[in-house]
C-alpha positions in Angstrom: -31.8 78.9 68.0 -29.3 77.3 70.6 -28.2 73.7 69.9 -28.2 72.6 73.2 -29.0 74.3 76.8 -27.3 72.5 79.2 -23.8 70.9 79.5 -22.2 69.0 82.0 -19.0 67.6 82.5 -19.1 64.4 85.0 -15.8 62.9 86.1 -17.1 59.4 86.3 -19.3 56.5 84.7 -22.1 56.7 87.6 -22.0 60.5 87.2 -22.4 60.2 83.3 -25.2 57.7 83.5 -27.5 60.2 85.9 -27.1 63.3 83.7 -28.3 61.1 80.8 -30.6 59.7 82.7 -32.4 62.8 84.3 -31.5 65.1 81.9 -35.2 67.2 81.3 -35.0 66.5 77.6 -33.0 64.9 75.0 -29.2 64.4 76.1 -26.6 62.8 74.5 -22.7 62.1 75.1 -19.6 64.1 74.1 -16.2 63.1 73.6 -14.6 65.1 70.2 -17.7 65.9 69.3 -16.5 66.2 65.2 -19.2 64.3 64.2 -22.3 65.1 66.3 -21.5 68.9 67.2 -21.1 69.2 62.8 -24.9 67.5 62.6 -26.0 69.9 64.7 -25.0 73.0 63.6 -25.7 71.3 60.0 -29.6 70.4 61.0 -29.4 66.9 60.5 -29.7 66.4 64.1 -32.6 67.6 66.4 -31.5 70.4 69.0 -30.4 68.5 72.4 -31.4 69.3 75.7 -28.0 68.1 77.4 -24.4 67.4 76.0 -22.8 65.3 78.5 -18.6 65.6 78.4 -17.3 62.2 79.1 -13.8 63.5 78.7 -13.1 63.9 82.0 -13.9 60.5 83.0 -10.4 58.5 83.7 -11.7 55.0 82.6 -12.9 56.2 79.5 -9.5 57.7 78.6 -7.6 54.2 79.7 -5.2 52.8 77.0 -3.8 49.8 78.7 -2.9 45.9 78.6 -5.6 44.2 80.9 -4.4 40.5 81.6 -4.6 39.0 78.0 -6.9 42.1 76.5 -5.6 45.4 75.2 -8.2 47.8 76.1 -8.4 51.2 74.1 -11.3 54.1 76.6 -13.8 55.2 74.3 -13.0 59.0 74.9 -9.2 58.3 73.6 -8.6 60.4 70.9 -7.7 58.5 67.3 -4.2 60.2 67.6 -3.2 58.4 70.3 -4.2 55.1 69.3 -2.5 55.7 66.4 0.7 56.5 67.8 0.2 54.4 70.8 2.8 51.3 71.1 0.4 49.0 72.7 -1.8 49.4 69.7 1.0 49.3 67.3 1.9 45.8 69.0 -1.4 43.8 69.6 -3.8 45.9 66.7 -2.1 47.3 63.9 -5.2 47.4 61.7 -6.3 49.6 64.6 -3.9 52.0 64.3 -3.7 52.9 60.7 -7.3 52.6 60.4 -7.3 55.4 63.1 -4.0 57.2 61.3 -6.7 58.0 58.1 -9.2 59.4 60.0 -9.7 63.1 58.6 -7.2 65.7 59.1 -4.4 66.1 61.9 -7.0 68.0 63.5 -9.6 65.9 63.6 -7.2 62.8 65.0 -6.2 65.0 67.7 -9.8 65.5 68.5 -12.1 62.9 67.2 -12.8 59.4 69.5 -12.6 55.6 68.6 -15.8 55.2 71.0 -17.5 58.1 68.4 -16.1 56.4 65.2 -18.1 53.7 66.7 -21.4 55.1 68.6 -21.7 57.1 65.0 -22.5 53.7 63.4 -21.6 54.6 59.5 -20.9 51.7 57.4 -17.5 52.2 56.7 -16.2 54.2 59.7 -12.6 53.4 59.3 -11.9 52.3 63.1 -14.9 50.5 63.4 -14.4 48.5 60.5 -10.6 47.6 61.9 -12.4 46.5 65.3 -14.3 44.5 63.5 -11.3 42.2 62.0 -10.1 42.2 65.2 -12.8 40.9 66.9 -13.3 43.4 69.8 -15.7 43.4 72.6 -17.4 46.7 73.7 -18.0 47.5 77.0 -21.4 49.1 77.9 -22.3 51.2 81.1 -26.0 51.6 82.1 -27.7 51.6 85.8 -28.1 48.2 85.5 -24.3 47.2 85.2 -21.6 46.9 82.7 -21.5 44.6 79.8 -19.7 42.7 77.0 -21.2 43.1 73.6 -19.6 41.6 70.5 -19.0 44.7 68.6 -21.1 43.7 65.3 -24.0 43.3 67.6 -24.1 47.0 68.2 -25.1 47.9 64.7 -28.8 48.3 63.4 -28.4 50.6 60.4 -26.3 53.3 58.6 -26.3 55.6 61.5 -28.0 53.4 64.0 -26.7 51.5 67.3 -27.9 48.9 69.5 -27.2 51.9 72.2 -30.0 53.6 73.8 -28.6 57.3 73.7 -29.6 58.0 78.1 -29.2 54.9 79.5 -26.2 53.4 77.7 -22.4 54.4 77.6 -19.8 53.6 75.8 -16.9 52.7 77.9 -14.0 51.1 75.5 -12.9 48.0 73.6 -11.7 44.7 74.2 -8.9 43.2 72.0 -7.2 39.8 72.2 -3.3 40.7 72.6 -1.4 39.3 70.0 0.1 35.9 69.6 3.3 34.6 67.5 1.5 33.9 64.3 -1.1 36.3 64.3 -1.3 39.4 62.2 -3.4 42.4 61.1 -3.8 45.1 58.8 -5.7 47.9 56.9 -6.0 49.3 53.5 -8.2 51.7 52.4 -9.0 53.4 48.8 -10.3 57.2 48.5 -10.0 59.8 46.3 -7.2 62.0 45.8 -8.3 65.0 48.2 -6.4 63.3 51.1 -9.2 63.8 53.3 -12.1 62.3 52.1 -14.2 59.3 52.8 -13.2 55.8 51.4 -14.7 54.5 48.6 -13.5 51.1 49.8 -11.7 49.9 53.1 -10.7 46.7 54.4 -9.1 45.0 57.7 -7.8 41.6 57.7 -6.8 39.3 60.8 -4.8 36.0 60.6 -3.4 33.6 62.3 -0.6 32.3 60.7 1.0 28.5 60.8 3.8 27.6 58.3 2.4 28.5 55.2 -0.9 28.2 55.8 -3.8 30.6 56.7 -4.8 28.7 60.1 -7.9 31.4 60.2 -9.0 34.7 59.3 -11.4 37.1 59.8 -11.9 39.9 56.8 -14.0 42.8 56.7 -14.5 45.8 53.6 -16.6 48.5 54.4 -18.8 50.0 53.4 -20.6 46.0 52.2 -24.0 46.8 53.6 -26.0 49.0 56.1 -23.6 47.3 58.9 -20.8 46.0 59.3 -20.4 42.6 58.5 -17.8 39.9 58.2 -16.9 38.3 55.0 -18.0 35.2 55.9 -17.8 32.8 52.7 -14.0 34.1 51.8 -12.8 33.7 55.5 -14.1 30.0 54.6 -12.0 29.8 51.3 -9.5 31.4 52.7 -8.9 29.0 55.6 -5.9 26.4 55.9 -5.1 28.2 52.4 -1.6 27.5 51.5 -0.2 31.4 50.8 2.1 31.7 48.3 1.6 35.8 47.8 -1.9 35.7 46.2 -5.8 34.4 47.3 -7.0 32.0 45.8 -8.4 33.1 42.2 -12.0 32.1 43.5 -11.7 35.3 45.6 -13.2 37.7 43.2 -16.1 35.6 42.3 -16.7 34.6 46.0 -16.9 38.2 47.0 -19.0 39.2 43.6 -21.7 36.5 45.1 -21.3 37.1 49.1 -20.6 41.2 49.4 -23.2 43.8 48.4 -21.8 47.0 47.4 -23.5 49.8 46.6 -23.6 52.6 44.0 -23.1 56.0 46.2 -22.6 59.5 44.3 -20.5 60.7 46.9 -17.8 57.2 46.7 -18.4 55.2 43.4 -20.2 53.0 41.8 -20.5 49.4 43.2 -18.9 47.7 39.9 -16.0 50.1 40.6 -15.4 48.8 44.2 -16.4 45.1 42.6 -13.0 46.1 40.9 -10.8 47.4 43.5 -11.7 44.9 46.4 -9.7 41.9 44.9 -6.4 44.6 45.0 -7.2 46.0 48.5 -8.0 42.2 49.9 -4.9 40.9 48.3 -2.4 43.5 49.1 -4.1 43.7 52.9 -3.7 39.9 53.2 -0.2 40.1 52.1 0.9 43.0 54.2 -0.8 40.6 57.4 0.9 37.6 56.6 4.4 39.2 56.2 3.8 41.1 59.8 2.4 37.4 61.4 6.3 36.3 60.7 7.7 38.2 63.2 6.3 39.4 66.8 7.8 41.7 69.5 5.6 42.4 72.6 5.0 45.4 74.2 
């Protein structure tokens, strides 16, 4: 039984938006394809009538400083963005959440825009754009828009995106400021590639020795991504002296929900680890927010 029975390969948006859109039957974008082509073959995913290659469209492969904004193309592969300089620079969380995505193989195929469109709960690059606050930009026939990236979630495996009208087209991020730091950490087990049993991404902006502000995020903490909310608020005009406050652990035992998963850990396990992976993610943030050289 084929998979799929046609595939096209536009070389624009416009072009990728009218093979979704008149596609005879169910179509769907491409980029690496290591998570949807595997769910196909696997038979958690219904045979397609079209796979649509966005590869070969040059604003979707864009890594670039835009005014103020660094803007990583949703078809760049995670390689890049982990090696990138620009990234590196403006989003380090970015690009070592990117650097632990599968196998050298996968990075050199795999997509942030697919990390993302895949919607899993603790997709490591997803969970870093989170911290950092990014804006998505959407394609459909009616126009292109901004979308705060936790508004595209609905689910474990579930966007906002509606499969053939709606592309992907990259990520906003605020270039960097003296002061301002991020990072990521994530715990998994000892196979190397694996999936996390916990992750986090910090942001800060630094002032003196006080936390000015932060934005936190562990994944997986839910069925979407969410911010840590309540620990961002104890954790704001903190004076950082190496350590959270010891409220931490019992903020994030009443504001996070983790989960028992057979295929991760149980959730008082990750109850455990996620005061070590918040501290030593905050404290490898702040010590970055001391210095800043721009690319």
């Amino acid at each position: 039984m084929s998979l799929w029975s046609n595939y096209v390969i536009p070389d624009s948006v416009a072009g990728a938006l009218q093979a979704l859109a008149t596609a005879p039957g169910p179509a769907r974008p491409v980029a690496g394809g290591t998570d949807l082509l595997l769910e196909l073959q696997q038979g958690r995913h219904s045979p397609l009538d079209t796979l649509v290659d966005i590869t070969h469209i040059p604003e979707l492969n864009c890594l670039e400083m835009r005014q103020e904004r660094l803007f990583i193309g949703a078809a760049v592969n995670v390689r890049t963005v982990t090696t990138s300089p620009l990234v590196r620079t403006h989003a380090p969380a970015v690009s070592e959440a990117c650097d632990l995505i599968g196998g050298p193989q996968v990075r050199n195929t795999a997509t942030l825009g697919g990390n993302v469109a895949h919607a899993l709960p603790a997709a490591d690059g997803m969970i870093a754009l989170c911290a950092m606050d990014a804006q998505a930009e959407i394609a459909s026939p009616e126009g292109t828009r901004l979308e705060p990236i936790l508004d595209l979630f609905r689910g474990p495996g579930l966007s906002s995106l509606q499969p053939q009208r709606d592309l992907l087209v990259g990520f906003y991020i605020q270039a960097r400021r003296p002061g301002q730091a991020s990072a990521f950490n994530r715990i998994m087990r000892p196979q190397g590639v694996a999936l996390p049993i916990l992750n986090t991404a910090v942001w800060l902006q630094r002032t003196g020795d006080r936390i000015q502000s932060i934005r936190i995020v562990f994944g997986p903490s839910g069925p979407v991504p969410q911010r840590a909310r309540a620990l961002e608020e104890a954790l704001t005009g903190y004076a950082y002296a190496g350590q959270p406050p010891q409220s931490t652990q019992e903020i994030i035992a009443a504001s996070l929900r983790f989960r028992s998963s057979p295929q991760r850990a149980s959730a008082e396990y990750r109850y455990q680890l996620s005061q070590v992976l918040l501290e030593s993610t905050i404290q490898k943030a702040w010590q970055r927010a001391e210095s800043i050289e721009v690319v």
